[in-house]
C-alpha positions as CSV (number, residue, x, y, z in Angstrom):
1,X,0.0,0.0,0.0
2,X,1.0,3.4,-0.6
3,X,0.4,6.5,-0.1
4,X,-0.4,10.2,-1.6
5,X,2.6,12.8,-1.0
6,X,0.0,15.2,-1.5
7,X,-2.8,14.0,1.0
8,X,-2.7,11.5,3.9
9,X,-4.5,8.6,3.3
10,X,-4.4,5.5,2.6
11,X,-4.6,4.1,-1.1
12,X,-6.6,2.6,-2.7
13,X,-9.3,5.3,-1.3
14,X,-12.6,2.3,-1.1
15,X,-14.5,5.7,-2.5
16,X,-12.3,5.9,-5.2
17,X,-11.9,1.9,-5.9
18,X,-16.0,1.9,-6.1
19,X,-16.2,4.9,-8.4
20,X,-13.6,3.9,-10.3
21,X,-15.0,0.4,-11.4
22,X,-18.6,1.7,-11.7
23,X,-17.2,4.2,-14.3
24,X,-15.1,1.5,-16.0
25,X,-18.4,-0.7,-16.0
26,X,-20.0,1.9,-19.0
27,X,-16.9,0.7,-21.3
28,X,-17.8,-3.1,-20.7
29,X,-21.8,-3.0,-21.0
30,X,-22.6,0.6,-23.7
31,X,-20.6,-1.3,-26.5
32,X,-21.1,-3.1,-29.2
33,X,-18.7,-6.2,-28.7
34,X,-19.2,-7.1,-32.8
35,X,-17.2,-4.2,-33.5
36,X,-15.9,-2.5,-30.2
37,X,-17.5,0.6,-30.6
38,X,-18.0,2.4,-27.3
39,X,-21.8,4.6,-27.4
40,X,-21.3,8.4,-27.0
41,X,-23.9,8.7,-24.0
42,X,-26.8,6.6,-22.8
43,X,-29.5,7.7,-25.1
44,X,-31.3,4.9,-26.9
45,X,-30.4,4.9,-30.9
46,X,-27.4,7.2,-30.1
47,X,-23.9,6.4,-32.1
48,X,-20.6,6.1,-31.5
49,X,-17.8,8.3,-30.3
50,X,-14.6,7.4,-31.5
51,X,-12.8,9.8,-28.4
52,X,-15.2,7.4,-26.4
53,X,-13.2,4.5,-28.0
54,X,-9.9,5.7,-27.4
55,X,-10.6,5.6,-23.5
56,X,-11.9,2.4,-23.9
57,X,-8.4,1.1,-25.4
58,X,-6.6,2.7,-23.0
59,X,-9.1,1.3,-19.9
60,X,-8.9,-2.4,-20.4
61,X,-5.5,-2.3,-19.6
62,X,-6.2,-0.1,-15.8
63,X,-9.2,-3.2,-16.5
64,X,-6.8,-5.9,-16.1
65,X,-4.8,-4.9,-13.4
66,X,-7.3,-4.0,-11.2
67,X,-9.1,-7.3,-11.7
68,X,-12.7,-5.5,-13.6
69,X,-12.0,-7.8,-16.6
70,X,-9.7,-10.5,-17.5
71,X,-6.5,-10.4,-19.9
72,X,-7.9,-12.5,-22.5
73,X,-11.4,-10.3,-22.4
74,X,-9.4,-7.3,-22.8
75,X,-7.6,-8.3,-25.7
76,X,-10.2,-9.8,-27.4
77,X,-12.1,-6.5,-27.0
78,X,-8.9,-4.7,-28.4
79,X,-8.6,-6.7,-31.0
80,X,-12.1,-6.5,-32.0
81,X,-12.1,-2.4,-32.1
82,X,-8.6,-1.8,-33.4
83,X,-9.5,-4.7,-36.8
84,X,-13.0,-2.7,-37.2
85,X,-10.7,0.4,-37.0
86,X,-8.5,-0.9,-39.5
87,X,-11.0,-2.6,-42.1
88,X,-13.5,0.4,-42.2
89,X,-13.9,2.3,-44.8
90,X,-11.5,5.6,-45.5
91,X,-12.8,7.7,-48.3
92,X,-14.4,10.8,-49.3
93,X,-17.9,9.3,-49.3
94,X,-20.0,11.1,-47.2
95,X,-21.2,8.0,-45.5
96,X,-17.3,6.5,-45.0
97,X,-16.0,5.6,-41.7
98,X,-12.8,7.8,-42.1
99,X,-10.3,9.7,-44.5
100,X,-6.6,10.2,-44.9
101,X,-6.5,8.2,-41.6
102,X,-8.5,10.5,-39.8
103,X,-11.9,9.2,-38.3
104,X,-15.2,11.4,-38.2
105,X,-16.1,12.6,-34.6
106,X,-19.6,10.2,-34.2
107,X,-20.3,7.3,-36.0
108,X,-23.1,4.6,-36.3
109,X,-22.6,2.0,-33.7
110,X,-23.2,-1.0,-36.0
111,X,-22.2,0.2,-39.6
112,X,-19.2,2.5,-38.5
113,X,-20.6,4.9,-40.8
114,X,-20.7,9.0,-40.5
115,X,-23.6,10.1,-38.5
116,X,-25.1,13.1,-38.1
117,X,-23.4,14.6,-41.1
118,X,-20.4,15.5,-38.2
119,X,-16.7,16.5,-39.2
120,X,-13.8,14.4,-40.1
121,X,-12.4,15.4,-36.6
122,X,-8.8,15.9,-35.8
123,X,-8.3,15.9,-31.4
124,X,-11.4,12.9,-31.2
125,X,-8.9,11.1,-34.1
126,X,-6.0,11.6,-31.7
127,X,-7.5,10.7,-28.7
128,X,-8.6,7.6,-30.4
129,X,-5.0,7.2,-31.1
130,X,-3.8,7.9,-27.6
131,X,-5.5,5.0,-26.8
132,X,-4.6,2.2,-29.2
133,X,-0.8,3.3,-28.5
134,X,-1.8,2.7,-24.3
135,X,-3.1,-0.8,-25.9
136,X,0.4,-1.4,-28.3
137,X,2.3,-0.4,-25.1
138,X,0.5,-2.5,-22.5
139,X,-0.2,-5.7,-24.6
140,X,4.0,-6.8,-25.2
141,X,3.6,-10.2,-25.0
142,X,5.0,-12.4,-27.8
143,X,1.7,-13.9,-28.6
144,X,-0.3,-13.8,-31.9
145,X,-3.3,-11.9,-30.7
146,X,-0.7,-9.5,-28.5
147,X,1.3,-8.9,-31.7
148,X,-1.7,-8.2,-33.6
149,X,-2.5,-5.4,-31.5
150,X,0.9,-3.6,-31.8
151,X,0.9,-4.2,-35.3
152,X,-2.8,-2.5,-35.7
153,X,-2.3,0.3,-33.5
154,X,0.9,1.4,-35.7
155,X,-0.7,0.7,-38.3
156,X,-3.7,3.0,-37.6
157,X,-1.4,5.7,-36.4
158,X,1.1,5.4,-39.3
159,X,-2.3,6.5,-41.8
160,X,-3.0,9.9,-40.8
161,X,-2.2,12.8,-42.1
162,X,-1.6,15.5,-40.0
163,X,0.3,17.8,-42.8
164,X,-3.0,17.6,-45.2
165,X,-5.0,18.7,-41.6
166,X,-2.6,22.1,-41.1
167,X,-5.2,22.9,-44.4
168,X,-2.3,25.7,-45.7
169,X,-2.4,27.1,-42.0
170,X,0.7,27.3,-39.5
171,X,-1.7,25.3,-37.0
172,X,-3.7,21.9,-37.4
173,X,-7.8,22.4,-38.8
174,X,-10.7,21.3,-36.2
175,X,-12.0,19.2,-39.0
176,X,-12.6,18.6,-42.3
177,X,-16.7,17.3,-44.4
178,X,-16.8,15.8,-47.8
179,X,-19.5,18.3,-48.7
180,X,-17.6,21.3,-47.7
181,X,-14.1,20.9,-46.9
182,X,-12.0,22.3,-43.8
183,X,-13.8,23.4,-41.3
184,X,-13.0,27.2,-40.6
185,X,-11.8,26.8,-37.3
186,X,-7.7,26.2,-36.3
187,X,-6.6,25.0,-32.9
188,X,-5.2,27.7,-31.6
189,X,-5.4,29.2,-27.7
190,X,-4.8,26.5,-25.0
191,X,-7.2,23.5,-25.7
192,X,-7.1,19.8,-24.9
193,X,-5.2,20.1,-28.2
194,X,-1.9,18.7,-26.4
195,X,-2.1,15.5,-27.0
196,X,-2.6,15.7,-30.7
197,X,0.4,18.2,-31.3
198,X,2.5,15.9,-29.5
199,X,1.1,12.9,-32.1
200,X,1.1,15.1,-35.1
201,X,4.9,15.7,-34.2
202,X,6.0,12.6,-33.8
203,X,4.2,10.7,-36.7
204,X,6.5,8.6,-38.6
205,X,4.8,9.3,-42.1
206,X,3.4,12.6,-42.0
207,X,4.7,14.9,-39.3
208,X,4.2,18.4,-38.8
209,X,6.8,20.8,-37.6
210,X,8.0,22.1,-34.6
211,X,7.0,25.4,-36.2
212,X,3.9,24.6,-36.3
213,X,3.7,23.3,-33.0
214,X,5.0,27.2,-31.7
215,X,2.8,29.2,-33.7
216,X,-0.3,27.1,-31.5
217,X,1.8,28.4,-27.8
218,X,1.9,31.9,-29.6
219,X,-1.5,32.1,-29.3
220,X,-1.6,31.0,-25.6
221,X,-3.2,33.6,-22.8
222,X,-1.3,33.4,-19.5
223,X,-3.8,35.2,-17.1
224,X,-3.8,36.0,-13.1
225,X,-6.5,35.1,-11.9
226,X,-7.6,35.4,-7.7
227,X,-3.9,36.1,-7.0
228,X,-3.2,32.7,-8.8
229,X,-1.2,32.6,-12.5
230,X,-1.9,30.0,-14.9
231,X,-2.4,28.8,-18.9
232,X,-5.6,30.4,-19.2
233,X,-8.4,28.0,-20.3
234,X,-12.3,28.2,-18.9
235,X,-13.6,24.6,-19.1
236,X,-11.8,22.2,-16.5
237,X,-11.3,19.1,-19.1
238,X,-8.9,21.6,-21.4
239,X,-6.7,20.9,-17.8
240,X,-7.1,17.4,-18.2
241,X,-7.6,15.4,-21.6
242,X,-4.1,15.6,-22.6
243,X,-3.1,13.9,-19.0
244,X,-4.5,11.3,-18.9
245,X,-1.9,9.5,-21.4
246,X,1.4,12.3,-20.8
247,X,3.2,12.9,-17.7
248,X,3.9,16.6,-17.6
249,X,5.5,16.8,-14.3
250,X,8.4,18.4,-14.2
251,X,9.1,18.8,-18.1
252,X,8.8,22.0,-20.0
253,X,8.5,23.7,-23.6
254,X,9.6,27.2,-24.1
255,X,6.6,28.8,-23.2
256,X,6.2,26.5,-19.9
257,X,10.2,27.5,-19.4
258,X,9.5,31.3,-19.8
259,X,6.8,31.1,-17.2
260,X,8.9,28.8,-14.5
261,X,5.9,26.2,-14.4
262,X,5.1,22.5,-16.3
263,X,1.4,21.9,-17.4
264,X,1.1,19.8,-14.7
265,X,1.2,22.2,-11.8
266,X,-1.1,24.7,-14.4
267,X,-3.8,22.1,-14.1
268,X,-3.1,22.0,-10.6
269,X,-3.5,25.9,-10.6
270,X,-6.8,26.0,-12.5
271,X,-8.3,23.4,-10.4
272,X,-7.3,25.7,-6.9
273,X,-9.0,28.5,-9.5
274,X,-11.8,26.7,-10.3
275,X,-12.7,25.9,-6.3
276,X,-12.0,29.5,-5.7
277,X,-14.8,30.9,-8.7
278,X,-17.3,28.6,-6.6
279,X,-16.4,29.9,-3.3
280,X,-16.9,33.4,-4.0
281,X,-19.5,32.7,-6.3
282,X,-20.1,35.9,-7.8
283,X,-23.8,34.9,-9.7
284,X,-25.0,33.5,-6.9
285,X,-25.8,30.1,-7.9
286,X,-27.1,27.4,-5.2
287,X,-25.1,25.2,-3.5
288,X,-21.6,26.6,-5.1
289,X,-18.9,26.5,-2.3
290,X,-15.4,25.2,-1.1
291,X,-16.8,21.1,-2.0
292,X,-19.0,22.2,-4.8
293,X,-17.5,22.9,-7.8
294,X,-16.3,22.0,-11.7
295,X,-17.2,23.6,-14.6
296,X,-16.5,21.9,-17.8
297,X,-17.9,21.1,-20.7
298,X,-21.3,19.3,-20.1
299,X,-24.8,18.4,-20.3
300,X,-27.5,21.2,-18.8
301,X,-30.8,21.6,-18.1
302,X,-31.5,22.8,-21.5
303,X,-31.7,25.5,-23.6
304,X,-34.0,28.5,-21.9
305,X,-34.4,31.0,-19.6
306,X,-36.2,30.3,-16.0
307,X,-36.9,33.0,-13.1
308,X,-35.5,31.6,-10.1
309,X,-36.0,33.3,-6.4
310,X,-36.4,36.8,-8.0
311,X,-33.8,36.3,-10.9
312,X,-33.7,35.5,-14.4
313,X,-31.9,32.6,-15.1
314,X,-30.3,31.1,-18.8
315,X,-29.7,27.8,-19.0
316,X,-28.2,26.0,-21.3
317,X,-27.9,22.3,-23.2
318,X,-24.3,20.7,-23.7
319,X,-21.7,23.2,-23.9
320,X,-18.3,24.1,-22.9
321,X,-18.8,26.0,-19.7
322,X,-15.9,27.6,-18.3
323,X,-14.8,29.5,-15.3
324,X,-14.5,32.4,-14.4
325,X,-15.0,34.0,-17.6
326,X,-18.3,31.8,-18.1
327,X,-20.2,30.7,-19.8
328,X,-21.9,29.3,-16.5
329,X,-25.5,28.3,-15.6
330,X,-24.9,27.0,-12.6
331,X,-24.2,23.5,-14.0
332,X,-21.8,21.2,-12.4
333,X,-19.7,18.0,-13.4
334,X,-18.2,15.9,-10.9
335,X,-16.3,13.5,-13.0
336,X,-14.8,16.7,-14.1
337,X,-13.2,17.0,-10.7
338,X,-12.5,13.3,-10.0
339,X,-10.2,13.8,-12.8
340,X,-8.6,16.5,-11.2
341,X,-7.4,13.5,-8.7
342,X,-3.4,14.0,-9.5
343,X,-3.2,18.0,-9.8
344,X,-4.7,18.8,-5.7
345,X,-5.7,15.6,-4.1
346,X,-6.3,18.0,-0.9
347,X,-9.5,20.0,-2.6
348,X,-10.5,16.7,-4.9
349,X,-11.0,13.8,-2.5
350,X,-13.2,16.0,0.0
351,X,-15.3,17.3,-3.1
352,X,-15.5,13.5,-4.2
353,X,-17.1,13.2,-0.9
354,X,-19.3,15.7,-1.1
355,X,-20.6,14.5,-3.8
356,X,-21.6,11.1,-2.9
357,X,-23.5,12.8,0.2
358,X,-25.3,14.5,-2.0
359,X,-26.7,11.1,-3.6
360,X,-25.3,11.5,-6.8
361,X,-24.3,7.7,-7.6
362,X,-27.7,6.5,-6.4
363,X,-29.5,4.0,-8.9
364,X,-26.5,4.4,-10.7
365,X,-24.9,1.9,-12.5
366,X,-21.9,4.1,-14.1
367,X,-20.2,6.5,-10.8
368,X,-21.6,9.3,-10.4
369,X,-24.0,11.2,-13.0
370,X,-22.9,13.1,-15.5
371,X,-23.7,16.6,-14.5
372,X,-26.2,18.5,-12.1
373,X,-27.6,22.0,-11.6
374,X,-28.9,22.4,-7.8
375,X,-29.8,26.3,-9.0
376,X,-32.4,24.6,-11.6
377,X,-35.7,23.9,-10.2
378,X,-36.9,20.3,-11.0
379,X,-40.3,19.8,-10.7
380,X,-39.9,15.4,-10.6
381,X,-37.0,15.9,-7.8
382,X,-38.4,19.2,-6.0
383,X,-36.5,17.8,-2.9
384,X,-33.3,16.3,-4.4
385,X,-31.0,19.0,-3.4
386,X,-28.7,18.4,-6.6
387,X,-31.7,20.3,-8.6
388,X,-31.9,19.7,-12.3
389,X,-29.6,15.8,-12.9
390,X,-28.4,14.8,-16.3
391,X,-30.6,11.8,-17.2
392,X,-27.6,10.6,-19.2
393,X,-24.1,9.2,-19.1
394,X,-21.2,9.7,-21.3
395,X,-18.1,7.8,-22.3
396,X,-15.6,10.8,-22.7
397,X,-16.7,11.7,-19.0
398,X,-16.3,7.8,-17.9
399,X,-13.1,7.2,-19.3
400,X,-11.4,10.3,-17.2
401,X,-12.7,9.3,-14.2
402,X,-11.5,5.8,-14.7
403,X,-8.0,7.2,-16.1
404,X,-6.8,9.9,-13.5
405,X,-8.1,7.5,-10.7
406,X,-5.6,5.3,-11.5
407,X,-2.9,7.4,-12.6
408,X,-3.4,9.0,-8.9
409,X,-3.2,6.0,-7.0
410,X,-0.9,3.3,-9.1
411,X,0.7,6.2,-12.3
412,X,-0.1,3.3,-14.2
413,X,-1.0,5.0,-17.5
414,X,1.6,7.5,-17.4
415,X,4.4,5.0,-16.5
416,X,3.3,3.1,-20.0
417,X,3.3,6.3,-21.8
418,X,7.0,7.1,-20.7
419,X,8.1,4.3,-22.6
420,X,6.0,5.0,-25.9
421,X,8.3,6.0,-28.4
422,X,5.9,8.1,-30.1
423,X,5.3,10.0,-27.0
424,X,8.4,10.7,-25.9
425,X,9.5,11.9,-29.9
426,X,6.9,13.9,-29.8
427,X,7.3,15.6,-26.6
428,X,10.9,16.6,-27.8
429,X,10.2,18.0,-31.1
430,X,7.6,20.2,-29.2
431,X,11.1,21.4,-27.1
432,X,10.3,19.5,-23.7
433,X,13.1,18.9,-21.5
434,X,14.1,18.0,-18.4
435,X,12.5,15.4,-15.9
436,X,11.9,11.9,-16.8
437,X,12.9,13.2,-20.7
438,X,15.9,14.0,-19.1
């Protein structure tokens, strides 16, 4: 047993080891084991989301070792997702799976087909690709099934294109659809785009530059905010995505350099400024407070506006919520600060808590639910004191939660990751130095 250098207790937390396997559980039961493809949220008829695969690939492995599934389950899974993967279709046709190795961002859960008209999407393509690397890097064994995963996942990898996705731009293109090519929008200001720079550096086949790479941290904004200064970015997953495969403690790029901090402690640093939007709580939402906080990107109440106790309220749908620039409506996500686990242990765990007074995992099969907004009136729970409660769960909010539980208490991930090739090329053509690059 060991424990947390940032907070005394005991690992593995039983809160955490509960929450942990109930949030792994959505990756063995909302799937389609014919193909492996992983259901965006639980909404009947609702496709897949390929980001939502690439946690699954890199959860079987936290899976295995933890005893939620066995070895040969796991690899049978993999192999499943990464040979549908790699025999799907990759074409302009506006019904394909993918193109130029990239895959669009939802697709149908038993075809593998575009749905929804959606973009050819570049960061859900990487994140897909995080994960099939965490599978090549997990699965070494000299067996034939084993082999065929490493083989698949470099395979897949190998395929993209990340020069034809800069689209004539010093920066890579949110997307691209057959019907109207690149989407207008770059990547540029601090985003979950991390992790995809990294992989579009290090690519074997079609690499982009380390130029490229610095014309994204040009457009950075490094703000102070409560006394605290950080990598500006409002939603708390921006802080997190690219974490849950890299270790960014103690290594640096220029900007990081120039600004005597690592990404790591910046997420650590928007998660003490994200606890300290809800404590002074300057809109006056209900419940906000010292164990109530994390706004991310998320599902809401809905799209209107509602008087509430004197004041007009807007609420909205899914959006990126941010703090403390906003948007906010007084919506909260706390798988969004479970996976702030390995940034500040000493605000998370007590929050965790919190939240499981507040009844948020009951009749629950998948952790807790996926968002709440105690300041939203709801007339079938008038005295739930968690308000308005998302009806629905998501696999990009499952797999984090699963992820940065583990990476808190065993650094089981990031150890992998460490030894990816890919990874660490990447991380040095982006000018990271120091710690365990060192």
């Amino acid at each position: 047993m060991t424990s947390s250098p940032n907070l005394n207790i005991p690992l593995p937390h039983p809160l955490l080891s509960s929450l942990q396997k109930d949030s792994f559980d959505y990756f063995l039961h909302e799937a389609n084991e014919k193909n492996g493809l992983i259901c965006d949220k639980t909404k009947e008829n609702w496709p897949a989301s390929i980001a939502a695969v690439g946690m699954a690939l890199t959860v079987y492995p936290i899976g295995v070792e933890r005893g939620f599934m066995s070895r040969t389950h796991a690899i049978k899974r993999t192999l499943t997702t990464l040979r549908f993967l790699a025999d799907s279709e990759q074409s302009t046709s506006p019904t394909a799976t993918g193109y130029k190795g990239f895959y669009y961002h939802f697709i149908d859960m038993e075809t593998g087909a575009r749905a929804w008209d959606c973009e050819l999407s570049s960061i859900d393509t990487a994140l897909l690709i995080a994960g099939a690397l965490t599978a090549a890097a997990y699965f070494q064994q000299d067996t034939e099934g084993e082999t065929e995963i490493r083989h698949l996942a470099d395979m897949l990898y190998r395929r993209i294109d990340w020069k034809w996705m800069l689209a004539g731009a010093p920066v890579l293109c949110h997307g691209w659809k057959p019907e109207s090519n690149f989407l207008p929008w770059h990547w540029e200001g601090y985003d979950e785009a991390l992790v995809m720079y990294v992989l579009a550096l290090a690519s074997p086949t079609h690499p982009i530059e380390p130029e490229n790479y610095s014309a994204w941290m040009s457009t950075y904004e490094w703000k102070e905010v409560y006394g605290i200064e950080y990598l500006y970015a409002g939603p708390l997953f921006i802080h997190q995505i690219s974490h849950l495969w890299i270790d960014f403690r103690n290594i640096r790029d220029d900007f990081m350099r120039d600004h005597e901090c690592d990404y790591f402690e910046n997420s650590r640093r928007a998660t003490m400024v994200q606890q300290q939007y809800a404590i002074r709580n300057p809109m006056g939402f209900e419940q906000y407070g010292e164990f109530c906080w994390g706004v991310t990107a998320s599902d809401g109440p809905g799209n209107l506006s509602k008087k509430i106790k004197g004041v007009e309220r807007i609420f909205f749908d899914y959006i990126a919520r941010g703090a403390p620039y906003g948007p906010d409506d007084g919506t909260l996500a706390p798988w969004a600060v479970a996976a702030c686990l390995p940034f500040a242990p000493e605000i998370v765990l007590p929050t965790v808590e919190h939240f499981h007074r507040m009844r948020l995992r009951e009749v629950n099969p998948y952790g807790f639910k996926a968002s709440f907004s105690p300041t939203f009136e709801c007339e079938s729970m008038p005295t739930h004191k968690a308000g308005w409660v998302s009806p629905y769960h998501f696999g990009i909010n499952e797999g984090p939660t699963v992820i940065m539980i583990d990476n808190f208490e065993n650094d089981f991930i990031w150890g992998l990751m460490r030894k990816c090739p890919y990874i660490v090329h990447g991380l040095r053509r982006a000018g990271f130095k120091g710690g365990w690059l060192a």
